[in-house]
KETOR-319084 format. One record per residue (C-alpha): y, z, x; residue in one letter. Coordinates in steps of 0.001 Angstrom, whole numbers, plus 500000, padded with zeros to 6 digits. Last residue first. Example, Ala and Ser with C-alpha at 12.3 -4.5 7.8 and 13.67 -1.06 7.14 Angstrom:
BEGIN
498940507140513670s
495500507800512300a
END
This chain:
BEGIN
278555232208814060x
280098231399810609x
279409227769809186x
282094224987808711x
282358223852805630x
285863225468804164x
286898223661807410x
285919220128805828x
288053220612803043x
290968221964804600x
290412218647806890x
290092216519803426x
293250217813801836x
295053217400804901x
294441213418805418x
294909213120801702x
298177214941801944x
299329212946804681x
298375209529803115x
300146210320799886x
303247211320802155x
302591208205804351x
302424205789800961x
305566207386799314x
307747206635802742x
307918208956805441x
310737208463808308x
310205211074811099x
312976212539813776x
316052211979813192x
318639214618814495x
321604212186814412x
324079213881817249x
320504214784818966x
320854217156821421x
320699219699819223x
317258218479817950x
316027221746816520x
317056221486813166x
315013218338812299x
316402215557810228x
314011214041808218x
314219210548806412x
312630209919803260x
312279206261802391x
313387204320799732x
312315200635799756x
314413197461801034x
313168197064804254x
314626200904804660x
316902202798802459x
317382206276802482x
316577209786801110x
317018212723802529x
315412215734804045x
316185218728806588x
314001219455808895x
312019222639809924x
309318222488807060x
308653218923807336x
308490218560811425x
306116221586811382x
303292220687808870x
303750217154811008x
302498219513813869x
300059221403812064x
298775217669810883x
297965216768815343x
296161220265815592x
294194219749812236x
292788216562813376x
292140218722817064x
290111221355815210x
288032218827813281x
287075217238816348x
286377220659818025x
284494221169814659x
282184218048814799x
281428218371818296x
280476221888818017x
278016220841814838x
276699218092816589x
275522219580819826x
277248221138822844x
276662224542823790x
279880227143823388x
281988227313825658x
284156224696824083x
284053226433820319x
285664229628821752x
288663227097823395x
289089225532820383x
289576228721818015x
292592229454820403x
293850226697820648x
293379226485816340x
295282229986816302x
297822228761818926x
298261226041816911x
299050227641813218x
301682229564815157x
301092233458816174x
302398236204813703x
298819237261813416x
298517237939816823x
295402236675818008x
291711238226818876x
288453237016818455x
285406238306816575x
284104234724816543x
283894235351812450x
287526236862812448x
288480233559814322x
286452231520811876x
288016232957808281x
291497232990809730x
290607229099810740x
290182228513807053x
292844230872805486x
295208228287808024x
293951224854806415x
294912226794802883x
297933227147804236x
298424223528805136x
297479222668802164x
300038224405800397x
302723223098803175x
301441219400802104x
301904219961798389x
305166221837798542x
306337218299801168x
305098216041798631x
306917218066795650x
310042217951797909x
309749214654798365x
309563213465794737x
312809215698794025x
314213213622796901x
313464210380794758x
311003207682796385x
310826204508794987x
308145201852795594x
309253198271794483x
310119197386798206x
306564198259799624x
306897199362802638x
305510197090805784x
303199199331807936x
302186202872809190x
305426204606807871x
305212207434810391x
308031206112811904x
308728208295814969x
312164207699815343x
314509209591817984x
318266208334818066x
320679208460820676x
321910205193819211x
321690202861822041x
318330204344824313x
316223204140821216x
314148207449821809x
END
């Protein structure tokens, strides 16, 4: 939180923007469709290994308590690779469910930053916040998002039952 404007920033930029990039707000709405689409498909995956584990969850419960959940059945079970590989898998999902979050509960617009359009969310939670930012995204971090999401939903379509 910068202590003089009240304001909370967690630039998810990852580096210098590219000034000739532009970003429209139809643009991220399509990013954000594309990431929540993933995201479900993420979800159908864990579905698929909870019922598998023969373990129980309300199905109302948030995309994280599911993968908690799934995480703690994977920890008692014997190390090798494969349990490695999903608790690992489990926890990449963990920290995208909570960007998953931050886009669908925030508002969106579109600003300039270091010359380049960025979109800047504004979640509906921070009361406390008189400015309510959050996240900054530019076109790269959206791409880099979706890639990152795509790949996870991937990799849990992988994972064996039992």
């Amino acid at each position: 939180m910068d202590g003089m404007s009240g304001m909370i920033v967690a630039d998810m930029t990852e580096g210098a923007i590219a000034p000739s990039v532009t970003l429209s707000l139809d643009d991220a709405h399509v990013y954000r469709s594309k990431i929540v689409e993933k995201c479900v498909e993420a979800e159908r995956h864990i579905l698929r290994l909870l019922a598998a584990k023969q373990l129980t969850w309300s199905p109302k419960a948030p995309l994280s308590q599911k993968i908690e959940c799934l995480k703690e059945a994977y920890g008692k079970e014997p190390s090798n690779k494969r349990t490695r590989a999903t608790l690992a898998l489990l926890a990449e999902l963990g920290s995208l469910s909570d960007t998953r979050s931050e886009l669908v509960h925030s508002t969106m617009s579109i600003s300039k930053l270091e010359g380049a359009q960025v979109c800047v969310l504004r979640n509906a939670a921070e009361q406390d916040n008189s400015y309510g930012v959050r996240s900054i995204l530019s076109v790269d971090r959206f791409k880099a998002i979706l890639k990152q999401l795509s790949n996870v939903a991937n990799r849990l379509g992988q994972v064996p039952l039992g």
